[in-house]
C-alpha positions as CSV (number, residue, x, y, z in Angstrom):
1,X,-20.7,19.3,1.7
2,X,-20.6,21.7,-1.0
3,X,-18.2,22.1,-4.2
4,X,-14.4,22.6,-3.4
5,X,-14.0,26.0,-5.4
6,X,-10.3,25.9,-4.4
7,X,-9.5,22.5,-5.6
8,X,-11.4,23.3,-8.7
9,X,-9.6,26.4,-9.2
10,X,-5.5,24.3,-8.5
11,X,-6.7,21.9,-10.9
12,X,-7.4,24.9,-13.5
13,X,-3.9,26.5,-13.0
14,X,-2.2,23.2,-12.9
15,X,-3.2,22.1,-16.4
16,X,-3.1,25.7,-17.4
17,X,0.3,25.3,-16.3
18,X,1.3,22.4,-18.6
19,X,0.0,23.7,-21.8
20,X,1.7,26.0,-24.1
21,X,0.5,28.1,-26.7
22,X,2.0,26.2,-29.3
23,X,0.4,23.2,-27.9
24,X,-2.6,24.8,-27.7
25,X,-2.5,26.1,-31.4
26,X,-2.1,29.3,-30.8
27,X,0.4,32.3,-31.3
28,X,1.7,33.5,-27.8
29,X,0.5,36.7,-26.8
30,X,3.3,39.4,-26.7
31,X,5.4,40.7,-23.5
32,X,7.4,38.7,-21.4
33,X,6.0,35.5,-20.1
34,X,6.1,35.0,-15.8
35,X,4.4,31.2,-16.2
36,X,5.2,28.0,-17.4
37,X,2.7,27.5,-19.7
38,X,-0.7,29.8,-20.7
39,X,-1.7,32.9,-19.3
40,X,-5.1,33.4,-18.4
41,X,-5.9,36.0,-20.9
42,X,-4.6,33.0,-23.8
43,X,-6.5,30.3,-21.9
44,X,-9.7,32.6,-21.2
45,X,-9.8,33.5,-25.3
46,X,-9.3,29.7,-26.0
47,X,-12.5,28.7,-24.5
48,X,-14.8,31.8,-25.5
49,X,-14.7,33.2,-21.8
50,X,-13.4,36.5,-20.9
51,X,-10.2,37.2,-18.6
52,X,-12.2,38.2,-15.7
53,X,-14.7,35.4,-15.7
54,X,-12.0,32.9,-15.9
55,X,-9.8,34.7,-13.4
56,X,-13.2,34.1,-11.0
57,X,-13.2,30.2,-12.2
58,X,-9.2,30.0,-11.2
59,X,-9.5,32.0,-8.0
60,X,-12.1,30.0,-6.4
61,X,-14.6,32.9,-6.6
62,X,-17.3,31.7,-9.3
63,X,-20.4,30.0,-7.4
64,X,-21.8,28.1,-10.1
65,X,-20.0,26.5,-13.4
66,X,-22.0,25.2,-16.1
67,X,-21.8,22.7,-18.4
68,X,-21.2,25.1,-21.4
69,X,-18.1,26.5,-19.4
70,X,-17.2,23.0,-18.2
71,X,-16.9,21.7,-21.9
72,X,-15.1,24.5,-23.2
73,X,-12.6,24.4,-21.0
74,X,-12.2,20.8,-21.5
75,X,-11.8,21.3,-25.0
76,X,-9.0,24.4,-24.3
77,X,-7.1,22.5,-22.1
78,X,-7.2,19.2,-23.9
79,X,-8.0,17.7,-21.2
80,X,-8.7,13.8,-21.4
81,X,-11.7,11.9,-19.9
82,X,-10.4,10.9,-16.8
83,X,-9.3,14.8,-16.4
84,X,-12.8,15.9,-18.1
85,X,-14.8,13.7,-15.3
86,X,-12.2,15.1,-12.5
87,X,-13.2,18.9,-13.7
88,X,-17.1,18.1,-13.4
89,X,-17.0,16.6,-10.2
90,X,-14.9,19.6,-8.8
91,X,-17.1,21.7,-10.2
92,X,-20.9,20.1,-8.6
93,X,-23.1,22.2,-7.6
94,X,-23.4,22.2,-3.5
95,X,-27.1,21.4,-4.3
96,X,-26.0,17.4,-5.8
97,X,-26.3,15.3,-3.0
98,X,-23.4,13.1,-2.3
99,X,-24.1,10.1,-0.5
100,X,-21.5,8.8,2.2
101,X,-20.8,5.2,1.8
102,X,-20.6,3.1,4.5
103,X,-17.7,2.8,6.2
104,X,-17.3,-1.5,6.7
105,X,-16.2,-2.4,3.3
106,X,-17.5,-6.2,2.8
107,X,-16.0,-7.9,-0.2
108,X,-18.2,-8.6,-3.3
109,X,-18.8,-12.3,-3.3
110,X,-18.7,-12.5,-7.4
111,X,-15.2,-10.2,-7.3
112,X,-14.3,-12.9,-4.4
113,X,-15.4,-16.3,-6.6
114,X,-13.5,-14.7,-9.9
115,X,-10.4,-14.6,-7.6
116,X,-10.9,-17.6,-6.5
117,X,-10.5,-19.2,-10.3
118,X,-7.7,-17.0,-10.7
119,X,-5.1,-18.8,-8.7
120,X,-2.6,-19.3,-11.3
121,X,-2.0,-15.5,-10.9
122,X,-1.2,-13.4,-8.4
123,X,-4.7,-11.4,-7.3
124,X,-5.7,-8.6,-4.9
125,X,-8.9,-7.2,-4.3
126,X,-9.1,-3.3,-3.1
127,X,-12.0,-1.5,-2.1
128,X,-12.6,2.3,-1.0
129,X,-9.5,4.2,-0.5
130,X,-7.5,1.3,-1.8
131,X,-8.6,-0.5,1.3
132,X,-7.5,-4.3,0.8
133,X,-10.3,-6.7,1.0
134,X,-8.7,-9.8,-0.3
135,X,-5.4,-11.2,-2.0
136,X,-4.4,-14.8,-3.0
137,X,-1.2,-16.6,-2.2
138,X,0.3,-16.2,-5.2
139,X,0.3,-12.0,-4.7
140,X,2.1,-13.0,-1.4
141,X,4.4,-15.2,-2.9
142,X,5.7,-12.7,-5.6
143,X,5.5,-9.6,-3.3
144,X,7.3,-11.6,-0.4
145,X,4.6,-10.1,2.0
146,X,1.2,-8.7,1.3
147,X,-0.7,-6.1,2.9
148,X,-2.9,-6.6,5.6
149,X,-6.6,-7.1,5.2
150,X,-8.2,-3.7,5.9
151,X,-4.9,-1.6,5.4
152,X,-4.2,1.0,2.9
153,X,-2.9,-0.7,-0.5
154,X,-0.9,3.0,-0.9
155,X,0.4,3.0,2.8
156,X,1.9,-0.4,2.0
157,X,3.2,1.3,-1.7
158,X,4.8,4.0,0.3
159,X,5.2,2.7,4.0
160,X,6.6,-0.6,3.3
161,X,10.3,-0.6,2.3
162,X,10.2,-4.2,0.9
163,X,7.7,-2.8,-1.7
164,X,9.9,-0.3,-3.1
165,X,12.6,-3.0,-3.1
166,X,10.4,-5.1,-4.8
167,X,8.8,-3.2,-7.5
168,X,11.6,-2.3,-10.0
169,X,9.0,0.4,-11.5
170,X,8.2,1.7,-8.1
171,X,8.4,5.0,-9.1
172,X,5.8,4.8,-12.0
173,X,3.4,2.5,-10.0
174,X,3.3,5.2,-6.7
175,X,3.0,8.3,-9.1
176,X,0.1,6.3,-10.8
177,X,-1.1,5.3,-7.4
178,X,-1.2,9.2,-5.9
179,X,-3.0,10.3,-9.1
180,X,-5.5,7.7,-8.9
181,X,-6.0,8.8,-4.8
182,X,-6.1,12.6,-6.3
183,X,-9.4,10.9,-8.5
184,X,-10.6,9.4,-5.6
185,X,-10.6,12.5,-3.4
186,X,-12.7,14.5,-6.4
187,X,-15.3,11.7,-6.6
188,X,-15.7,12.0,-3.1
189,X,-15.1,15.7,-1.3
190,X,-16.7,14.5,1.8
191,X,-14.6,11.3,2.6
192,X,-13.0,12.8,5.5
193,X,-10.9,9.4,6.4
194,X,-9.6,9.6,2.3
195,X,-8.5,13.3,3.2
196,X,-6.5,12.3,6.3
197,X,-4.5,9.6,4.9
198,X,-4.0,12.2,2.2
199,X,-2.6,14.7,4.6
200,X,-0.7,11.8,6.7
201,X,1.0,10.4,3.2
202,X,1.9,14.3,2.0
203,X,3.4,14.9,5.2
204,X,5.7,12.3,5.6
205,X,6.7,11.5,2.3
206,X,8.0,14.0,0.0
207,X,7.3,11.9,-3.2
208,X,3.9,11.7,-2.4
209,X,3.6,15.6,-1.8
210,X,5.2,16.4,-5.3
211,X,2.8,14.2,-7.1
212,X,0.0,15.2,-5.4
213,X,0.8,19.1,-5.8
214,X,1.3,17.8,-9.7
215,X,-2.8,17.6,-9.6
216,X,-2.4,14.5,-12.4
217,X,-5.5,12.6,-12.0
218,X,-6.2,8.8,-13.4
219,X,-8.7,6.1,-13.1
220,X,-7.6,2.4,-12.1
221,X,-6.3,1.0,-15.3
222,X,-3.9,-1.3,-16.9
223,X,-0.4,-0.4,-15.9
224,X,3.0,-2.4,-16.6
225,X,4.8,-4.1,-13.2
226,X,8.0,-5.1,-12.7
227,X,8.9,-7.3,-9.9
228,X,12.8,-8.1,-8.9
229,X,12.0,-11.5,-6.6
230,X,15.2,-12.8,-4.8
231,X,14.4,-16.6,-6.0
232,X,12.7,-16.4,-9.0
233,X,14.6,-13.5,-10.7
234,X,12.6,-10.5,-12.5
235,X,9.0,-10.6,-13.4
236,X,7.2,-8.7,-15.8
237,X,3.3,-8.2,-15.1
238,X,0.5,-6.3,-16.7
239,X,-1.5,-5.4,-14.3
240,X,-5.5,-5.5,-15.1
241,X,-8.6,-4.1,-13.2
242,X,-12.0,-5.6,-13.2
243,X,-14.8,-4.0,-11.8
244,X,-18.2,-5.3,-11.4
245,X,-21.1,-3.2,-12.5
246,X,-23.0,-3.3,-9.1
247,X,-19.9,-3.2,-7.0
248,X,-18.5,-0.2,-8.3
249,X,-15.9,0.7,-5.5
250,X,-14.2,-2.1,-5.5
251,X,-11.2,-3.2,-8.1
252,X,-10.4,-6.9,-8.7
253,X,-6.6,-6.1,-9.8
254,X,-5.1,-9.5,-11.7
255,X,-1.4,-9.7,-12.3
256,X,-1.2,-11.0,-16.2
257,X,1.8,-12.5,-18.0
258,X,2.5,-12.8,-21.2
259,X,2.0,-16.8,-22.7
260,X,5.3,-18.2,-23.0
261,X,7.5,-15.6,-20.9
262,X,9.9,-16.4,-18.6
263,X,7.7,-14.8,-15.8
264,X,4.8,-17.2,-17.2
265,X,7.0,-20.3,-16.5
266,X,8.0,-19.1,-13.1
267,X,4.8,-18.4,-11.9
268,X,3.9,-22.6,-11.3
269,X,6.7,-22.3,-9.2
270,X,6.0,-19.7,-7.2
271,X,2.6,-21.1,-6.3
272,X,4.1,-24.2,-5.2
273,X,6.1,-22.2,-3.1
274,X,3.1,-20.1,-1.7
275,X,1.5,-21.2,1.7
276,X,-1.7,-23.7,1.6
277,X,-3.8,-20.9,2.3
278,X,-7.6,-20.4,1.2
279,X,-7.5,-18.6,-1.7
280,X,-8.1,-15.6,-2.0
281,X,-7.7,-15.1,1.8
282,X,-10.9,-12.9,2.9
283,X,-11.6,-11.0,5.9
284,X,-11.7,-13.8,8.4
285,X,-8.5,-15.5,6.7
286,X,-4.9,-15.1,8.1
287,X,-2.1,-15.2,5.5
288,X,0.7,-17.6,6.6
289,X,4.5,-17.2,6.2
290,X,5.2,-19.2,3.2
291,X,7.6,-22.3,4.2
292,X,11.1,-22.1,4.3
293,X,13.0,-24.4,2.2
């Protein structure tokens, strides 16, 4: 499948969008302004191009980009290195081979035996498309329910009302969520499946649609979690990602707290609470209901 000129071209206007002159250290051109943020003329001088060259770039109409072009439009946007490695891969060449991952997602036995000496925090293990591959007890204790094995991680974020009851932040965590599914989708143009559940999210929830039109883009990483629990009262997480060099589709995401908080000291109890079950509970695992007191 070759580049996507238009998505290359919505991400150009959206950033373009969001940066004005004086942020861009410049004086704005004179006349009246009809955009939010930099005209093309202003963003076009910025990075050494002229107007009709980067009008071609915006409007989908330039066959090739190179990596001259690519920089110095990173540099006039400001754009940041998540945003810089978004732009490149928009911009490939229909010439680089992309290769189409399988589509049974198995879960990386080291990623699996790290979780495993992680019980004393809550765990979850997503693949491909947020795809959940594993989770321990503890996640299901202090999220009253987890997703199911081989669902959508963001379908629960956005599908499940007990998350959005759950997650104080929830807000924050699914705009986080929606931009790291916008990275996703620009790493890989020819996931059809990603590009569906895309469509199917955009469609039927309007959150999802403005955050998506919003073209913000991020990688997995660390990201604060709040977590209103009915028993054990609020709890405050920092959530971290590990990834494993030759696994690098799949994100071990461990739920930190801080030494000596209250959420800390609650956490003992909440795994006592938590069912018997293996942990973390794998493809061929059930979760079980945690017992009533």
């Amino acid at each position: 499948m070759g580049a996507d000129r238009s998505a290359f071209g919505a991400f150009l206007r959206a950033r373009r969008d969001r940066l004005t002159p004086g942020q861009a250290g410049i004086e704005a051109f004179p006349g009246p302004r009809r955009v939010p943020g930099l005209r093309r003329e202003e963003l076009a001088m910025l990075a050494g191009l002229s107007t009709d060259h980067y009008s071609r770039l915006e409007q989908g109409r330039q066959a090739t980009v190179s990596e001259s072009v690519l920089a110095a439009l990173t540099r006039a946007l400001r754009l940041n290195e998540v945003e810089a490695a978004h732009l490149r891969d928009l911009a490939a060449p229909a010439s680089r081979a992309r290769r189409t991952a399988p589509e049974v997602q198995h879960p990386d036995p080291g990623l699996l035996r790290l979780a495993a000496t992680l019980d004393h925090v809550p765990v979850l293990l997503l693949g491909r498309r947020a795809e959940v591959l594993a989770h321990n007890a503890l996640l299901r204790a202090v999220l009253g329910r987890a997703p199911a094995l081989g669902s959508s991680f963001t379908h629960y974020l956005f599908r499940d009302p007990l998350a959005r009851e759950r997650i104080v932040n929830w807000a924050a965590f699914g705009a986080r969520s929606v931009a790291a599914m916008r990275r996703e989708a620009g790493r890989r143009p020819e996931d059809r499946r990603l590009m569906a559940e895309v469509d199917d999210l955009r469609r039927t929830d309007p959150d999802v649609a403005r955050w998506w039109d919003d073209h913000t883009v991020r990688d997995y990483a660390s990201v604060a979690k709040r977590i209103a629990h009915p028993e054990a009262g609020l709890l405050d997480f920092h959530i971290e990602i590990v990834t494993a060099p030759h696994a690098p589709d799949q994100h071990l995401v461990v739920y930190t707290a801080e030494p000596g908080s209250s959420t800390a000291r609650m956490l003992p109890l909440l795994a006592s609470w938590a069912a018997p079950a293996d942990t973390p509970t794998g493809p061929r695992d059930r979760p079980r209901d945690r017992p009533r007191d």
